[in-house]
N, CA, C and O of each residue as an XYZ file, in Angstrom:
544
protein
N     -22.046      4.254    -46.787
C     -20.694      3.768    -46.681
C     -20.674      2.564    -45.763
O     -20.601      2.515    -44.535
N     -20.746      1.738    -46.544
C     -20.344      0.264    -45.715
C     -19.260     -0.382    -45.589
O     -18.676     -0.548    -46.659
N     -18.592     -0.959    -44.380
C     -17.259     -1.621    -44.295
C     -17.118     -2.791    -45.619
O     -17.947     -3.619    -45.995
N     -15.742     -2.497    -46.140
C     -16.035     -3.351    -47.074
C     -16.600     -5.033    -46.652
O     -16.456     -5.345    -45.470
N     -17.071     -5.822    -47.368
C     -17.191     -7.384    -47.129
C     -18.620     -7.257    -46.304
O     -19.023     -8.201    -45.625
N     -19.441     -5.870    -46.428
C     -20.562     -6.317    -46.125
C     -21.902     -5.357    -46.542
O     -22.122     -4.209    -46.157
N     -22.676     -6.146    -47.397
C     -23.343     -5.036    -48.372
C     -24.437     -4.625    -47.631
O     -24.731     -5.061    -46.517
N     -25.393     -3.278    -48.631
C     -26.288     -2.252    -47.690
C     -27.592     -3.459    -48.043
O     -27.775     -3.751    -49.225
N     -28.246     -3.955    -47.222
C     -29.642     -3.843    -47.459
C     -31.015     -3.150    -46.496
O     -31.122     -2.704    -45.353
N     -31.695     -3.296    -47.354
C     -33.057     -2.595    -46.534
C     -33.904     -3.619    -46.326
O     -33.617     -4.626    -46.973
N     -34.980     -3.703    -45.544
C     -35.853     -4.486    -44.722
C     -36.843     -4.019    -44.445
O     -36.758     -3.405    -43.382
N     -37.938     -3.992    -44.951
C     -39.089     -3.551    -44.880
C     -39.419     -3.553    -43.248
O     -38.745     -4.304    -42.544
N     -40.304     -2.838    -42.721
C     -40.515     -2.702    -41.508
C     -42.007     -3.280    -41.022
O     -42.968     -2.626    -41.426
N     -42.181     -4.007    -40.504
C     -43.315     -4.874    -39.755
C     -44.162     -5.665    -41.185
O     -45.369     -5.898    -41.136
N     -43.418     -5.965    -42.249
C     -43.884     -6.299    -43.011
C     -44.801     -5.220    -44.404
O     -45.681     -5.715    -45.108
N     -44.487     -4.218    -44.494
C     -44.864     -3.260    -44.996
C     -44.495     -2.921    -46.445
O     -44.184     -1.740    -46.603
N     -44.471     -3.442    -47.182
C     -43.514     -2.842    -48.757
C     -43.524     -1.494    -49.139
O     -44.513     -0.975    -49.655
N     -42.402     -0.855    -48.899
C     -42.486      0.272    -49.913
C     -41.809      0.674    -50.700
O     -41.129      1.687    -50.542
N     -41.836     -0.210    -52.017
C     -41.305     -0.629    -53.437
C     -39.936     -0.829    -53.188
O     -39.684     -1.177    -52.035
N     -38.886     -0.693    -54.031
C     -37.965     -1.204    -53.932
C     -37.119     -0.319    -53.627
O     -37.350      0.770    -54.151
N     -36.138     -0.374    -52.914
C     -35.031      0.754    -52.444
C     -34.521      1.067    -52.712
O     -34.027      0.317    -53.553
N     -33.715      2.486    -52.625
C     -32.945      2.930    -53.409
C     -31.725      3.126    -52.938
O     -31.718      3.502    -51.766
N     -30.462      2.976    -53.552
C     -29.097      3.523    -52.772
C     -28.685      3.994    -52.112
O     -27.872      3.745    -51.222
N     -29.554      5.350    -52.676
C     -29.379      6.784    -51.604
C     -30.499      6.647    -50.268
O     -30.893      7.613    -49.614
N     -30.815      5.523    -50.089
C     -31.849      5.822    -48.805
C     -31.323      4.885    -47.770
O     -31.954      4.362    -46.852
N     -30.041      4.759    -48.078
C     -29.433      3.999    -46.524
C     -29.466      4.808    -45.568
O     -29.601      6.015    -45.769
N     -29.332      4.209    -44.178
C     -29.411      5.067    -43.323
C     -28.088      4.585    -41.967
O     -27.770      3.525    -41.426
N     -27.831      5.391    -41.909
C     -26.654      4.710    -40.723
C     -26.762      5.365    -39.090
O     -26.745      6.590    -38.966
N     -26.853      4.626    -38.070
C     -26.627      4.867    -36.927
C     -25.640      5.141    -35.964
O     -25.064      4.278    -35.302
N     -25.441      6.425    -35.892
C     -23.781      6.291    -34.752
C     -24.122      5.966    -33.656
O     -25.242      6.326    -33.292
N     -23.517      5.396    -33.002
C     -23.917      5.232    -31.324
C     -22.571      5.491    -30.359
O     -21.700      4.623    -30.304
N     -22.435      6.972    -29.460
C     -21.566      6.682    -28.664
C     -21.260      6.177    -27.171
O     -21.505      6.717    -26.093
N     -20.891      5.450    -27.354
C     -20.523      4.562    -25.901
C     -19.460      5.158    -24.940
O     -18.234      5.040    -24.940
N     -20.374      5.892    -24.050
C     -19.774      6.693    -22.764
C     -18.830      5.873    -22.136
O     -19.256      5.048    -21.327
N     -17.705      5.938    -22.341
C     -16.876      4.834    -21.186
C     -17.014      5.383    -19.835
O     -17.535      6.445    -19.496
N     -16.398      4.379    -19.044
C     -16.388      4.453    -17.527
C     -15.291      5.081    -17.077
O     -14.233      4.513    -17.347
N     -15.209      6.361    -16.304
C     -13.661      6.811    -15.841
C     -12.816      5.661    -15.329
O     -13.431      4.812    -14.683
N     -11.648      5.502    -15.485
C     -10.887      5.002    -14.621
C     -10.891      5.151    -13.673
O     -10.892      6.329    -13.317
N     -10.896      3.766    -12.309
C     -11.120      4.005    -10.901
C      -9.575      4.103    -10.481
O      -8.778      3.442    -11.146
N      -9.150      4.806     -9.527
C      -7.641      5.237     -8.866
C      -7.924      4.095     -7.875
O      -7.042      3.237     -7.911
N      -8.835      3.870     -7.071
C      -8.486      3.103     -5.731
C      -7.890      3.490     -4.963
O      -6.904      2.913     -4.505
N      -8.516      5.084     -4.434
C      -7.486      5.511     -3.607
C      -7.995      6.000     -2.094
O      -7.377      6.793     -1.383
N      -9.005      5.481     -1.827
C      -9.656      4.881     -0.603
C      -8.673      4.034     -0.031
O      -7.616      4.285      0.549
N      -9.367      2.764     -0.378
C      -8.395      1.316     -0.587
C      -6.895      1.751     -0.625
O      -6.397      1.261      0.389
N      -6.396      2.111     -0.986
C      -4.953      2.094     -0.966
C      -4.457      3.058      0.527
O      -3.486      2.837      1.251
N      -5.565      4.231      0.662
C      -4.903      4.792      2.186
C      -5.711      3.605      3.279
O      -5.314      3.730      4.437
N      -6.469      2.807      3.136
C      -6.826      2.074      4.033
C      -5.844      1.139      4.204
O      -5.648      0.812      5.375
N      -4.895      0.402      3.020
C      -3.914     -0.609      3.499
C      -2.387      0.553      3.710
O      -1.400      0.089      4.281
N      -2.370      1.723      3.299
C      -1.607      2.281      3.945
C      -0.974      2.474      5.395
O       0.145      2.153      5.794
N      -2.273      3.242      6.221
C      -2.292      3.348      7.288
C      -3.090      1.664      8.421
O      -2.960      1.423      9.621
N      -3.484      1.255      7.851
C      -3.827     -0.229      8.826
C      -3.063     -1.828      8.433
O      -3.015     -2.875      9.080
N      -2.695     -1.569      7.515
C      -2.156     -2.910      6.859
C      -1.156     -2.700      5.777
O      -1.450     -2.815      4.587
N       0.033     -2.391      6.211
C       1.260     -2.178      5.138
C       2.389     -3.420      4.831
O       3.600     -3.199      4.842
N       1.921     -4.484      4.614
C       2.652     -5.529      4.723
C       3.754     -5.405      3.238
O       3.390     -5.680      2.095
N       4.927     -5.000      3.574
C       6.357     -5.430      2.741
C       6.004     -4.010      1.870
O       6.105     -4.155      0.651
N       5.592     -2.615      2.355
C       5.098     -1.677      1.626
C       4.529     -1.499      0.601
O       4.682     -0.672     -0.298
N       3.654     -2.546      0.799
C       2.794     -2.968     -0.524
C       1.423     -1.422     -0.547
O       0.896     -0.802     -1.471
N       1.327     -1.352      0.761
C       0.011      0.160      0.525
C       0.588      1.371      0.362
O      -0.112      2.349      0.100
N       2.055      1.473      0.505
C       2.585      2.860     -0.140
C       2.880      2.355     -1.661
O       2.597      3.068     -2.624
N       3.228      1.600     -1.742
C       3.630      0.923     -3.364
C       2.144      1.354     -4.397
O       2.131      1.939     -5.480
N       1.056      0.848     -3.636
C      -0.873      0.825     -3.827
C      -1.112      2.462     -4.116
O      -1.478      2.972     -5.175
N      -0.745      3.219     -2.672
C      -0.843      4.388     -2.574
C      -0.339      5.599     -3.741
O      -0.974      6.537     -4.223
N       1.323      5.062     -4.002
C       1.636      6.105     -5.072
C       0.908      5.859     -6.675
O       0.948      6.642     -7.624
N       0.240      4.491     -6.607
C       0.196      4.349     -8.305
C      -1.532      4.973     -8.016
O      -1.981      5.772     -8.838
N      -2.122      4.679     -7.205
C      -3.374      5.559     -7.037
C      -3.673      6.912     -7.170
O      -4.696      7.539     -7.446
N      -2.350      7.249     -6.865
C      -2.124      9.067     -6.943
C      -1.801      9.288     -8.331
O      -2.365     10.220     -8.903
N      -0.978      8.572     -8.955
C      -0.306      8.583    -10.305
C      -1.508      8.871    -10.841
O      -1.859      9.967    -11.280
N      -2.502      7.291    -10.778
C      -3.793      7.136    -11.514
C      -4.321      8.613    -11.536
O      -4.349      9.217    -12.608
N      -4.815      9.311    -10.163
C      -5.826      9.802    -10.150
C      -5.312     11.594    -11.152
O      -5.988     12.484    -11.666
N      -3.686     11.336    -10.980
C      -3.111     12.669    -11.539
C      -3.590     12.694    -13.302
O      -4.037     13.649    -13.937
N      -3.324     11.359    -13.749
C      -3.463     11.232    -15.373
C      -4.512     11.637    -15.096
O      -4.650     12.858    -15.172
N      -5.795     10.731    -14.625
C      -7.060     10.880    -14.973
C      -7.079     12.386    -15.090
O      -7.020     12.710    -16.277
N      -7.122     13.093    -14.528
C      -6.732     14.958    -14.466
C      -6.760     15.419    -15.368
O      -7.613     16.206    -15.778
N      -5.341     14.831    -16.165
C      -4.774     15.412    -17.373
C      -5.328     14.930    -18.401
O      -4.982     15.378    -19.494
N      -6.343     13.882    -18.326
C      -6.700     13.364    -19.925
C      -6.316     12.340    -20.081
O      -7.069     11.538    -20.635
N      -5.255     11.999    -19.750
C      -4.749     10.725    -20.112
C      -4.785      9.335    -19.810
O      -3.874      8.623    -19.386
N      -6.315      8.958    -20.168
C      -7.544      7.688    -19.952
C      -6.354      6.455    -19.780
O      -6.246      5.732    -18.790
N      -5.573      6.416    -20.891
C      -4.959      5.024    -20.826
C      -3.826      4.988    -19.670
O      -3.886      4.161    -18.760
N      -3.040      5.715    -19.747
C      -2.059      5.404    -18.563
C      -2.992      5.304    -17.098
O      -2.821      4.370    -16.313
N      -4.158      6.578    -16.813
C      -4.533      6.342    -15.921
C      -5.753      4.717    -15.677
O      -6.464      4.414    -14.718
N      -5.594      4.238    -16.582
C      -6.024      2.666    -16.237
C      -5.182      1.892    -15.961
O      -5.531      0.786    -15.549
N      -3.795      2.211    -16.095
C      -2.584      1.401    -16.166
C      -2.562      1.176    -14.686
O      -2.596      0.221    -13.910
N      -2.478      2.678    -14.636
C      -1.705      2.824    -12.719
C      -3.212      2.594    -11.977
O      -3.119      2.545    -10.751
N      -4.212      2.485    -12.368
C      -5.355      2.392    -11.689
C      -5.513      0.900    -11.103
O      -6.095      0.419    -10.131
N      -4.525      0.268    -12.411
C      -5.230     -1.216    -12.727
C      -3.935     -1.848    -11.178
O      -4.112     -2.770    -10.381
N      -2.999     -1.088    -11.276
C      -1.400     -1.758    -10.764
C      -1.853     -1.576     -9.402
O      -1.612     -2.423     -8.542
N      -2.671     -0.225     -9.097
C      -3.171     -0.227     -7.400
C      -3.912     -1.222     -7.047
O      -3.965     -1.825     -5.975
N      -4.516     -1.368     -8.070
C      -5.903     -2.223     -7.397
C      -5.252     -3.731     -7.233
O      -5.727     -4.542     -6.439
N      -3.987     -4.049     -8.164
C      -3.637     -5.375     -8.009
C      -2.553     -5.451     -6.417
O      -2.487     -6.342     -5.571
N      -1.855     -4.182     -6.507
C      -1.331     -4.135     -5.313
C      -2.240     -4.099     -3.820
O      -1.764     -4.589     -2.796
N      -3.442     -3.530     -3.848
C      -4.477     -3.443     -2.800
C      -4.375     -4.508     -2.714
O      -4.023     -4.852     -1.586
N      -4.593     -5.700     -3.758
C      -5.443     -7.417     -3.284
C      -4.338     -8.003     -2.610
O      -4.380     -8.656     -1.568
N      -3.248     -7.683     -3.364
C      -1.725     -8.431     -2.569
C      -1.832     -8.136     -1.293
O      -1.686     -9.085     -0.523
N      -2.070     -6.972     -0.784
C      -2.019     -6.186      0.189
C      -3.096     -6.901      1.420
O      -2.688     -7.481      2.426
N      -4.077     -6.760      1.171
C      -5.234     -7.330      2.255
C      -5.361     -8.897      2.183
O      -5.944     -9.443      3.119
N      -4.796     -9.783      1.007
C      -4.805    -10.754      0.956
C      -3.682    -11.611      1.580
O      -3.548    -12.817      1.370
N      -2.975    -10.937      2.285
C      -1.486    -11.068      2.738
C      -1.917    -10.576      4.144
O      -1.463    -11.420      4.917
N      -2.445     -9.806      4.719
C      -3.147     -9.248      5.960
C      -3.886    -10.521      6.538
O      -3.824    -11.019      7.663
N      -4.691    -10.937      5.278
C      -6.294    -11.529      5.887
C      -5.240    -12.666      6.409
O      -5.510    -13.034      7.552
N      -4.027    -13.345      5.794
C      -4.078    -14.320      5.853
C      -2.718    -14.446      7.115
O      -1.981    -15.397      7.376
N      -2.775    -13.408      7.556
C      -1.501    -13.273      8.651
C      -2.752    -13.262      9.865
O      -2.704    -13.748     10.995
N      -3.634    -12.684      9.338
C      -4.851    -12.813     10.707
C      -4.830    -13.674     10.960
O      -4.245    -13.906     12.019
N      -5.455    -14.853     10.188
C      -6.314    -16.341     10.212
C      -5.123    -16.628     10.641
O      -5.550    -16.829     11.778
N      -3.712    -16.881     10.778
C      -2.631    -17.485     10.861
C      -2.296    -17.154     12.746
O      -1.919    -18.007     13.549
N      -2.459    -16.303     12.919
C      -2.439    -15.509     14.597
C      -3.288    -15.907     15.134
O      -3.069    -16.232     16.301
N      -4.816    -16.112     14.539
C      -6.056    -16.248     15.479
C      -5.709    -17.841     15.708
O      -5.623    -18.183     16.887
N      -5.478    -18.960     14.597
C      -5.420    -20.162     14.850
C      -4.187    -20.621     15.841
O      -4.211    -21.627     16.551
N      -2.702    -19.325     15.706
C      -2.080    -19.833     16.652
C      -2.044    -19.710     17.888
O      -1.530    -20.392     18.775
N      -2.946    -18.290     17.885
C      -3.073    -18.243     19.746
C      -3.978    -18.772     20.335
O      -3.933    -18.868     21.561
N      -5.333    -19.386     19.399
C      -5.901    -20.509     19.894
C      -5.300    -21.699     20.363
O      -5.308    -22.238     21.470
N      -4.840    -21.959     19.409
C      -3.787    -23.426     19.857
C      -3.310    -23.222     20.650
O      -3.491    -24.090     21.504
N      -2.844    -22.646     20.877
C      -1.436    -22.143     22.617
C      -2.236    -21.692     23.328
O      -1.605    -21.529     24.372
N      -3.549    -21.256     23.549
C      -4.104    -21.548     24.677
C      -4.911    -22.264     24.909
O      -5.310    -22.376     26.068
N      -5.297    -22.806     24.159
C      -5.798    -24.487     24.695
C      -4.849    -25.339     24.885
O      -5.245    -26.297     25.549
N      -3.607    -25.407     24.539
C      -2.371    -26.176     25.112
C      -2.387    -25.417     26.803
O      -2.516    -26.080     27.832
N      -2.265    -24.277     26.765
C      -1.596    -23.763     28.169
C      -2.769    -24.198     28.877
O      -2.557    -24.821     29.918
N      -4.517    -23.912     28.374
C      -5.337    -24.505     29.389
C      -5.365    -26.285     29.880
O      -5.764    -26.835     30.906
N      -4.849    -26.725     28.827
C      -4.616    -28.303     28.875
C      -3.694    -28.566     30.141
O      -4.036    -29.185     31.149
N      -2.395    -27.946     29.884
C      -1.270    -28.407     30.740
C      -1.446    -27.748     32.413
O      -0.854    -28.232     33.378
N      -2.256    -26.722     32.477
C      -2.975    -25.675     33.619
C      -3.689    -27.013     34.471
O      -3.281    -27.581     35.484
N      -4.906    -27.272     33.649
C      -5.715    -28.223     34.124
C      -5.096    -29.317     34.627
O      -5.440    -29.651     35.761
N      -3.826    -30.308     33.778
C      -3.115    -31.953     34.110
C      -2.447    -31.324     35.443
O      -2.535    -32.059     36.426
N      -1.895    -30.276     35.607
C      -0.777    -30.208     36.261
C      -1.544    -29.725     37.975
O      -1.188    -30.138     39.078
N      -2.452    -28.924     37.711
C      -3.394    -28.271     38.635
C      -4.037    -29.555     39.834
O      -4.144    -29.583     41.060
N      -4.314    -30.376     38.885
C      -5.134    -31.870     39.730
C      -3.957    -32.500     40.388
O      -3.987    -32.773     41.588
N      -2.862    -32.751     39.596
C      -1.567    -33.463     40.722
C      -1.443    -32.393     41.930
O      -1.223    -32.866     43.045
N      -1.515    -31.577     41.855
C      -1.295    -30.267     42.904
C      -2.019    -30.335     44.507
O      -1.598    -30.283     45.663
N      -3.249    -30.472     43.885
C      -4.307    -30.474     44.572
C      -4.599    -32.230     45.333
O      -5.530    -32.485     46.096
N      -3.767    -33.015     44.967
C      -3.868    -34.304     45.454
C      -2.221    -34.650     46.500
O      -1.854    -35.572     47.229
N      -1.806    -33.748     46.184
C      -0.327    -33.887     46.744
C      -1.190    -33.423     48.264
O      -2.267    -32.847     48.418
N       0.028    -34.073     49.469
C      -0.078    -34.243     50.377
C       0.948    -33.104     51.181
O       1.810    -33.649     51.870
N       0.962    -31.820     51.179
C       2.281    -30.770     51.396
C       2.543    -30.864     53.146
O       3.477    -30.299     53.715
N       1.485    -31.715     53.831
C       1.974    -31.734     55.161
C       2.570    -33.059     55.565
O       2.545    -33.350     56.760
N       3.073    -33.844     54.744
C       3.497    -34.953     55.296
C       4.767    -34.963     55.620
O       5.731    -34.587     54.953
N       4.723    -35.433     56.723
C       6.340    -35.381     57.180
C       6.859    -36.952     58.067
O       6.440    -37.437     59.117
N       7.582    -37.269     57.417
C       8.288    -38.905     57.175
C       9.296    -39.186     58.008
O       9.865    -40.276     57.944
């Protein structure tokens, strides 16, 4: 049984003839392809839960991870890729919104203290050159 639009042939093997073939000697191969469970992400989602919850994006992460991991349970492969797929996009929102509130804090409290050491230092030297016993 061939899909239509594509006919049976045979092919001799390493060059070998053995006469001409017959109908009945097709041979067909099933092959089943083990899929991959659906991943929940539900590590990741209590990690931006409890350390990084920016605009409740890791409880948002958190419930569709649980959702995920409940289908997966029940059988139900496709929804649980759905909600698997929605955590994992909410996780990236999540730490990618973190990472970038970090980098945003580290560069500003650098700056403000190399300003405060700047103005420490200008102001420190007039100090130290002032004359506090003169009396006129």
């Amino acid at each position: 049984m061939n899909p239509q639009g594509y006919p049976s042939a045979s092919v001799p093997l390493q060059g070998v003839s053995y006469g001409q073939p017959q109908a009945s000697m097709v041979q067909y191969t099933t092959v089943n392809v083990i899929e991959e469970p659906p991943k929940d992400h539900i590590i990741w989602s209590i990690f931006n839960f409890f350390y990084m919850n920016p605009f409740c994006l890791g409880l948002a992460a958190l419930i569709y991870s649980v959702k995920a991991r409940d289908r997966k349970m029940v059988g139900d492969l496709q929804r649980a890729r759905h909600h698997g797929s929605t955590a994992r996009n909410l996780n990236i929102a999540a730490t990618v919104l973190v990472g970038l509130t970090v980098l945003i804090l580290i560069i500003t409290f650098s700056t403000i203290s190399a300003q405060a050491n700047y103005y420490y230092n200008r102001y420190s030297s007039y100090d130290s050159s002032y004359n506090y016993n003169y009396r006129g």
